[in-house]
N, C-alpha and C positions, 0 to 999 in steps of 0.2 A: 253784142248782147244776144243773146237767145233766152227768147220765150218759150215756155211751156203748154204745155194744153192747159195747164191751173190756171196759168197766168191768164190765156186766152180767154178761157171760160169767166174768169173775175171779171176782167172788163166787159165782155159781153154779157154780164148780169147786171153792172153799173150802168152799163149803156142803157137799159132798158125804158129808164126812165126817159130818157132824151129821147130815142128813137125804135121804132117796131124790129127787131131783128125776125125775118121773112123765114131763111132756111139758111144753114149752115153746113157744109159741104165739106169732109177732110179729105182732099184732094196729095197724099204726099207723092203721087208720082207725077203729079203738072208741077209739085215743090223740085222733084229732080231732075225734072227737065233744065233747068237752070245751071243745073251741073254737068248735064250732059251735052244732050244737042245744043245746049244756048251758051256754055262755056268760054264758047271766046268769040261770042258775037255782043254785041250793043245790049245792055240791060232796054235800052227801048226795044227794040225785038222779041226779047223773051214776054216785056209788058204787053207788047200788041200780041202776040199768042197766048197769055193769060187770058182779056180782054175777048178773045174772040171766041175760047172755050169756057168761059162765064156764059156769054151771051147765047150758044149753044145751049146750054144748059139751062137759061132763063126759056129760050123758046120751047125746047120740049116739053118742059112745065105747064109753061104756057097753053102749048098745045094739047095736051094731056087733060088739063085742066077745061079747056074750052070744051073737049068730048065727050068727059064723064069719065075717062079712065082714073083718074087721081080719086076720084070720090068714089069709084067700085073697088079699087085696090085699099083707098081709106078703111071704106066699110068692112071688107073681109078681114083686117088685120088689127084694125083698132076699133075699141068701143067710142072713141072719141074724135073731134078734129084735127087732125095734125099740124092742118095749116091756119 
């Protein structure tokens, strides 16, 4: 079955009720990595390098955030808060 971006999008505005969606990230070349590098290795493999480039991603945030850069880049782009 393949899902669409509509599809994604539907459910991630149902969800909202049940739970806060943070930031949403369209990542399709960590999606092709699974066809590529991780093709004929262990679906846990490709999970655990998912996993660690999330977490990546959560920390620069993170850190971005803890500095002030997320809230100077905020300000100059948007009249509002992103996050």
């Amino acid at each position: 079955m393949c899902i669409g971006r509509s599809d994604i999008a539907q459910r991630a505005k149902e969800r909202r009720d049940i739970e806060r969606i943070d930031t949403a990230v369209d990542l399709p070349d960590l999606a092709l990595e699974r066809h590529t590098s991780y093709r004929d290795r262990p679906l846990a493999d490709f999970v655990a390098f998912v996993e660690m480039v999330v977490a990546a991603i959560n920390k620069a945030l993170a850190d971005i955030k803890a500095d002030g850069t997320y809230q100077k880049i905020n300000a100059k782009y948007f009249p509002f808060d992103i996050y």
